[in-house]
FIDREN-353263 format. One record per residue: residue in three letters; x, y, z of N, C-alpha, C in turn. Coordinates in steps of 0.02 Angstrom, whole numbers, plus 50000, padded with zeros to 5 digits. Example, Ala and Ser with C-alpha at 12.3 -4.5 7.8 and 13.67 -1.06 7.14 Angstrom:
# FIDREN-353263
ALA506604971650390506154977550390506604983550390;SER506424988850354506844994750357506455000250394;
//
This chain:
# FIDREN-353263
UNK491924931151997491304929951958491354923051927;UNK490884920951942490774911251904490834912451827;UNK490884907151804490764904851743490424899651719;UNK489804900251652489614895051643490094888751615;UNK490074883851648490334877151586490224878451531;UNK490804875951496490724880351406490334873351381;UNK490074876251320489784869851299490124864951283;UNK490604867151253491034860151229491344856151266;UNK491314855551346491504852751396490564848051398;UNK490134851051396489614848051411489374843651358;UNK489664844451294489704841051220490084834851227;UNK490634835751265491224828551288490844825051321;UNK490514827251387490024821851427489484819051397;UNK489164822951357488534818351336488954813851288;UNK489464815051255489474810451207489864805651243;UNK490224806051278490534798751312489974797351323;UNK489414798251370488814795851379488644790751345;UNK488374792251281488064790151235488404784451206;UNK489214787251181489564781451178489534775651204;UNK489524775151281489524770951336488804766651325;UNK488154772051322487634767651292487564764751237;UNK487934767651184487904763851132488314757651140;UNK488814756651182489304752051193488934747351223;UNK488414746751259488264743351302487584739651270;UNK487184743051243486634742051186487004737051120;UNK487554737251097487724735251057488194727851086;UNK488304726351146488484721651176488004715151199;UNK487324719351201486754716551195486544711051146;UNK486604716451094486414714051030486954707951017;UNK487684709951032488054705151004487884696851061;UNK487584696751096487414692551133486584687951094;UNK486354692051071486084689151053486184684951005;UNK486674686850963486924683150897487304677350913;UNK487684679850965487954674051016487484666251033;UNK487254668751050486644662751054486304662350974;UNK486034664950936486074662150868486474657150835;UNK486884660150858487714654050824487704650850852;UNK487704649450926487714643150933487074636850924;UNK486644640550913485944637750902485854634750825;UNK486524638150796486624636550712487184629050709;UNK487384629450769487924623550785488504625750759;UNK488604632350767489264634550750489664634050815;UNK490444632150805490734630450892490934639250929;UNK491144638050991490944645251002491874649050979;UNK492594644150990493034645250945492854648550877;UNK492634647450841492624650250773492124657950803;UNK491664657050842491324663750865491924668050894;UNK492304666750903492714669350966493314672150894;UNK493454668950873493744673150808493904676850761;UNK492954679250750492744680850681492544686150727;UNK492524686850808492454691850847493084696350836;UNK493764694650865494374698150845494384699850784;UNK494384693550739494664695150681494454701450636;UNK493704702250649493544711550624493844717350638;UNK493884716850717494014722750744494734722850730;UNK495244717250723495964718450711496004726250647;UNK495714724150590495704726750522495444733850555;UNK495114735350585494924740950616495584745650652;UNK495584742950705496344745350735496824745350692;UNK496914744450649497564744650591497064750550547;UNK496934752050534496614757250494496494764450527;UNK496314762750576496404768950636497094770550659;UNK497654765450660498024768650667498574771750601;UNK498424767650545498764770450484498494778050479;UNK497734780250497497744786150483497914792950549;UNK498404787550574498814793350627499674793750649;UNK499784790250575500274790050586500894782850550;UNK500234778950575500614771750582500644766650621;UNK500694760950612500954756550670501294757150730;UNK501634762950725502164764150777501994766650832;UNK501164767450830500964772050883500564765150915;UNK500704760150913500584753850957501124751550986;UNK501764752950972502364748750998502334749451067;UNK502794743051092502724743951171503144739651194;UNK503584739751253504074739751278503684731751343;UNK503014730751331502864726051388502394719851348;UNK502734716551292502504710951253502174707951313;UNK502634704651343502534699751405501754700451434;UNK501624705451458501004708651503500584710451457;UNK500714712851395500104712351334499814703651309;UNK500284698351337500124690351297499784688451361;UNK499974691251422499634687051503498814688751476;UNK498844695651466498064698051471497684696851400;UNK498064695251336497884693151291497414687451323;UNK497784683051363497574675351366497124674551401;UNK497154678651453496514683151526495904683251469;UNK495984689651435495424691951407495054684451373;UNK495544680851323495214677351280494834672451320;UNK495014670751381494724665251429494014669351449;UNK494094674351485493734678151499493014676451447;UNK493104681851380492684683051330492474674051330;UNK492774669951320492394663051312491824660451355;UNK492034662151428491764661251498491144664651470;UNK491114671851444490504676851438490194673851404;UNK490334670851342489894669551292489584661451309;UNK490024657951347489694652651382489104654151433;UNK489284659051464488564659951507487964659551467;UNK488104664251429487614668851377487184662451346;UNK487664658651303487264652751309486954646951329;UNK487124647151415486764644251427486244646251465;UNK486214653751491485654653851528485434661351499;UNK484624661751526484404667251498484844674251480;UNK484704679951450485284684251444485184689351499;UNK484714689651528484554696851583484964693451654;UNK484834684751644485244681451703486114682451708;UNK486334680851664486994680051622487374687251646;UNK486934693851617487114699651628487104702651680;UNK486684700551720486594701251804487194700851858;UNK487204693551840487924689151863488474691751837;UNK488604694251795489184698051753489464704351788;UNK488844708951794488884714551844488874714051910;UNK489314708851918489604707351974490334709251989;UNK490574709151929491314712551913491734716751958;UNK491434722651982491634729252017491484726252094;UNK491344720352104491334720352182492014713352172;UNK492154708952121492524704852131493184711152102;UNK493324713952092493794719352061493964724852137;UNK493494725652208493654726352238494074720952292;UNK493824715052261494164711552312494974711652274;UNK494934710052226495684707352194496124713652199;UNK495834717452197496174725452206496674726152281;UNK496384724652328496624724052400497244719152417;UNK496694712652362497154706752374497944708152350;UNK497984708652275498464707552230498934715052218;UNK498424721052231498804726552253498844730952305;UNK498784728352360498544730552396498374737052415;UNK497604739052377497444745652381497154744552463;UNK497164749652490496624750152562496034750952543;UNK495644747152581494884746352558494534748052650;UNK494174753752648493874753852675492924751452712;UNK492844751552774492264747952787491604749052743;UNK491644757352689491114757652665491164753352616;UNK491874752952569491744748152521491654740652511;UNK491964740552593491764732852609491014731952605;UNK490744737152624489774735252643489514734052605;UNK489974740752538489384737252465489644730452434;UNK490254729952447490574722052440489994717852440;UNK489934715652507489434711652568488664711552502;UNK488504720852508487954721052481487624717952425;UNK488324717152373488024714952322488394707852297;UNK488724706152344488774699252348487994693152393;UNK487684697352433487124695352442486664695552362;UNK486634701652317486214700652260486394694852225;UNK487214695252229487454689452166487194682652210;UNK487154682552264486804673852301486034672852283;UNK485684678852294484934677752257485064676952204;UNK485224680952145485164677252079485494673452064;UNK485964667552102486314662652087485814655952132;UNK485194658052183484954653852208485274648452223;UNK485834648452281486484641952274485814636752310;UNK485304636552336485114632252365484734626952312;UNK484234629352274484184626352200484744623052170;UNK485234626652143485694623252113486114618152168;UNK486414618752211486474613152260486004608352254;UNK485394608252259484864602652262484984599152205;UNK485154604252148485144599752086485744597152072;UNK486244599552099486994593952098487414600552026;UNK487084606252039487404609751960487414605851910;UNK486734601551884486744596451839486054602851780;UNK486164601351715485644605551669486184610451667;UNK485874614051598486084618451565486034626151617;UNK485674627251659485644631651732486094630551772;UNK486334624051779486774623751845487624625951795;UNK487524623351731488324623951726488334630751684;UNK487654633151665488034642251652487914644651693;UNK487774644551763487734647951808488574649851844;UNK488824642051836489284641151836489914644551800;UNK489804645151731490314647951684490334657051686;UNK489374658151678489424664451692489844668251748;UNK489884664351813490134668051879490964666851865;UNK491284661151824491734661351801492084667851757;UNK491734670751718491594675151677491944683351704;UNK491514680951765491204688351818492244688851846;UNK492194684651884493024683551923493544683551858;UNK493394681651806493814683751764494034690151742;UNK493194693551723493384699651673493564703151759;UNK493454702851817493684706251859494404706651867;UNK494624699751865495484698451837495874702951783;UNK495404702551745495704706451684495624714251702;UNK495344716851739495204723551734495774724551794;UNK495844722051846496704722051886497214723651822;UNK497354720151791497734716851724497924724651697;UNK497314726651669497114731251623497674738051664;UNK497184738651730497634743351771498234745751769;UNK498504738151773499294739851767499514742351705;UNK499204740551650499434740951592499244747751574;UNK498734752351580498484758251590499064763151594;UNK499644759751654500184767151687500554768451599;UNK500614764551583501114765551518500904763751436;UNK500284762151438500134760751367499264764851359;UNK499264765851303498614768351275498104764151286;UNK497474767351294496884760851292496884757251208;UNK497034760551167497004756351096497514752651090;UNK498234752251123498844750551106498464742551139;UNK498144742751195497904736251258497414732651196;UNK497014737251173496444733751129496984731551057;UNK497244734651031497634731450963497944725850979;UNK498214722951045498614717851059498514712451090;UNK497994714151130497334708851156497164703751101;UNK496964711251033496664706150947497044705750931;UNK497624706650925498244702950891498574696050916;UNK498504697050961498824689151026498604685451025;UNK497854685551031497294681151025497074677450991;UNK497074680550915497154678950846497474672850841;UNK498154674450877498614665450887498414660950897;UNK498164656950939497654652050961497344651950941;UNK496804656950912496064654150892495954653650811;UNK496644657050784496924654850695497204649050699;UNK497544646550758497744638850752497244634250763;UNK496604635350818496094630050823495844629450743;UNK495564635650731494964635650674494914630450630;UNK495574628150593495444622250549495024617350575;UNK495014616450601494814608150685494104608850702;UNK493884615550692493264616850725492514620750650;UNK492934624050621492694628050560492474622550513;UNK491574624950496491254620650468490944624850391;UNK490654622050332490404624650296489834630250318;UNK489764636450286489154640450315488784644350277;UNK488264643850263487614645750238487684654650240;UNK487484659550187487364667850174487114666050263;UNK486674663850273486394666250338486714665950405;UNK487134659750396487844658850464488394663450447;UNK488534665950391488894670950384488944676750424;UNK488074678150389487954684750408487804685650483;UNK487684681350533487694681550582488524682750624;UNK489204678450591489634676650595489904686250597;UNK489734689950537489924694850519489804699850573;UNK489064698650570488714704950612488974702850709;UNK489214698650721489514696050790490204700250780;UNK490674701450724491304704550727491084709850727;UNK490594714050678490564720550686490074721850760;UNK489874721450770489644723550840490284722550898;UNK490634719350886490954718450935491504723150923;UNK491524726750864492154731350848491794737450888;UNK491154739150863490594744950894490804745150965;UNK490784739350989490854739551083491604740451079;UNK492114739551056492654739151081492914747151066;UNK492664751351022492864755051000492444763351040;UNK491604760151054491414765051091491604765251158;UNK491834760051196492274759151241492544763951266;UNK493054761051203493834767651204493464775051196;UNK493094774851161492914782351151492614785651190;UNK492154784751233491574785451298492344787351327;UNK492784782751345493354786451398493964790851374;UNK493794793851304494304799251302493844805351287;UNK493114805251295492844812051313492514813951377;UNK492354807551404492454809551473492694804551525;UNK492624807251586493014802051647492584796251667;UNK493004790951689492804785251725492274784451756;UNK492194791151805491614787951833491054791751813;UNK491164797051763490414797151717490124792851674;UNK490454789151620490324785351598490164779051618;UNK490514775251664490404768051714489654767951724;UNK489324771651767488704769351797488314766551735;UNK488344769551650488034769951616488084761651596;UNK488644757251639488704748851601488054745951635;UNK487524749151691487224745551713486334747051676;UNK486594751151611485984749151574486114743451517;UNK486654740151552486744731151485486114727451514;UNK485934730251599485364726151604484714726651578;UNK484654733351578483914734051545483804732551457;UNK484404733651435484514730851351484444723251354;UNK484744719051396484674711551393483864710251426;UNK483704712551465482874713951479482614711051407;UNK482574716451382482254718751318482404712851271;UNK483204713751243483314708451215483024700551223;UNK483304698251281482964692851304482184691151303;UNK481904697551298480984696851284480724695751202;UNK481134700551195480934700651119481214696651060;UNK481854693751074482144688751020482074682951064;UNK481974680251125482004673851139481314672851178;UNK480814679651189480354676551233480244674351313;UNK480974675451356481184677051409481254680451428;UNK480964680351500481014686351542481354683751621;UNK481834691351648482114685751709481794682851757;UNK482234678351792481644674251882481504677351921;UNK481104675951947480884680752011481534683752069;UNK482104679252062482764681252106483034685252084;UNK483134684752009483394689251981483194695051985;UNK482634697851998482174703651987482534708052078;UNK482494701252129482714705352180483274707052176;UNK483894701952164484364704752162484844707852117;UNK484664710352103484944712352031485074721052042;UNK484354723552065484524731452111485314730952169;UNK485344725552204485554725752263486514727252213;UNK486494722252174487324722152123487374728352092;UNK486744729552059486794737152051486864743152099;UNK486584744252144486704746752201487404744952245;UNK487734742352227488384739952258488804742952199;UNK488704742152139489174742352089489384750552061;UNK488694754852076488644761952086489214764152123;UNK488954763152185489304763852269489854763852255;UNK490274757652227491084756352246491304761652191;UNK490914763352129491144767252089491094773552095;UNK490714778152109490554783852170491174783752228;UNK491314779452247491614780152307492254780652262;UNK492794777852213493034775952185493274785452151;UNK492754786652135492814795352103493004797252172;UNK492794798452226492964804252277493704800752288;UNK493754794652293494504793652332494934794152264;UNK494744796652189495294798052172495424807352176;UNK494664809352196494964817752184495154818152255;UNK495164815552281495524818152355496354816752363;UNK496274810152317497194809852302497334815652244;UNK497004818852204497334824452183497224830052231;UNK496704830352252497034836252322497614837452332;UNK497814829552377498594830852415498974830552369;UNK499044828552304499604829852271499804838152228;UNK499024841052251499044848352210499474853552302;UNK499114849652335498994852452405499764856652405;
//
């Protein structure tokens, strides 16, 4: 005789769910502020700081009330400072797109990730990649060429504020794809918070040594922008983690491809932009690729628990 799913299994999924949307809604937002600041002539170093520097105080508070510090220690400094330095390049790359080109563009190109994350996957570990995942490869590397229009930007020599965040954004894309290889490894043996506490702790290094050099006087209103960029960015880092300890990977994942319809929105309503006509085509096609590899991604891991239950 069957059984219904108890609720409290169906209570874990919606709320990773939600998490995941709220994570992604609130990544939005922090993009927009992103471009505020820099529109305030604040440099994007000091943005990139006051980003960590919140969420550090966070992770130390979460973990005092479980115990302690001790439930971050870790035996792989080394591979926590590589991806520290990954990430922080990374996150710069992002917030460079962001400012320079529209945000629905920026985010488009971004969700490109899971097809450059199949390539590096094969490359650097060599997972076997089969012809379906090659197709959505193909597939949505054709979207990322429409909304990168290389023939435009060629004509224009990648000269304007279009040609070189087009530029930084796709930088961005191959990065955080880098980092999510990175992440992988670090996954077999450390907590997802132990990766996030040390990422903001590492990081902190460099961008507490620039700040003197770059950090300017700032107005209640550059503050509060300054502020509300760390706390949102604690919101995403934290619903993150949380979306994936109530439910699995690939329930939550599909849900990163409503950052596009939030930057939609965003981009209409605080800046008055809406995306290009390329963008509009291809943008389904990355999404439609980015689904696929992740779908495909769930069956080939329950089939490796098959044979290992088998």
């Amino acid at each position: 005789m069957s059984t219904a799913p108890s609720p409290e299994v169906s209570q874990h999924y919606l709320g990773g769910i939600a998490l995941r949307l709220l994570a992604m809604l609130s990544l939005s937002l922090m993009f927009v502020l992103v471009k505020r600041i820099d529109a305030a002539g604040i440099q994007i170093v000091e943005s990139l700081f006051w980003r960590q520097a919140i969420v550090l105080p966070m992770l130390v508070g979460w973990a005092l009330t479980r115990g302690g510090l001790a439930i971050y220690r870790t035996h792989r400094i080394g591979t926590h400072a590589r991806r520290a330095m990954m990430g922080l390049t990374g996150m710069a790359l992002n917030f460079g797109g962001m400012i320079f080109l529209p945000m629905a563009e920026a985010t488009t190109i971004n969700l490109s990730v899971p097809i450059f994350a199949v390539i590096f996957a094969a490359l650097f570990l060599g997972e076997p990649t089969g012809w379906q995942r090659w197709s959505a490869v193909l597939v949505g590397f054709l979207g990322v060429l429409l909304v990168l229009n290389p023939t435009t930007l060629i004509a224009q020599g990648f000269t304007g504020h279009h040609g070189l965040g087009t530029l930084i954004a796709l930088g961005g894309a191959v990065m955080t794809a880098l980092i999510t290889i990175q992440v992988r490894d670090l996954a077999r043996t450390e907590s997802p918070m132990t990766i996030v506490f040390w990422f903001s702790l590492i990081s902190m290094l460099p961008l507490g040594l620039a700040l003197p050099f770059v950090m300017t006087a700032h107005g209640a209103g550059e503050w509060a922008l300054l502020i509300g960029l760390g706390l949102l960015g604690a919101v995403v880092q934290l619903s993150l983690t949380g979306a994936l300890r109530l439910a699995p990977v690939a329930v939550v994942t599909p849900m990163d491809y409503s950052s596009l319809l939030w930057s939609i929105a965003c981009g209409w309503f605080f800046f008055g932009t809406l995306p290009a006509e390329t963008t509009w085509v291809g943008a389904p096609l990355i999404v439609a690729s980015g689904l696929f590899i992740a779908w495909r991604e769930h069956r080939l891991h329950i089939e490796r628990m098959k044979d290992i239950t088998a």
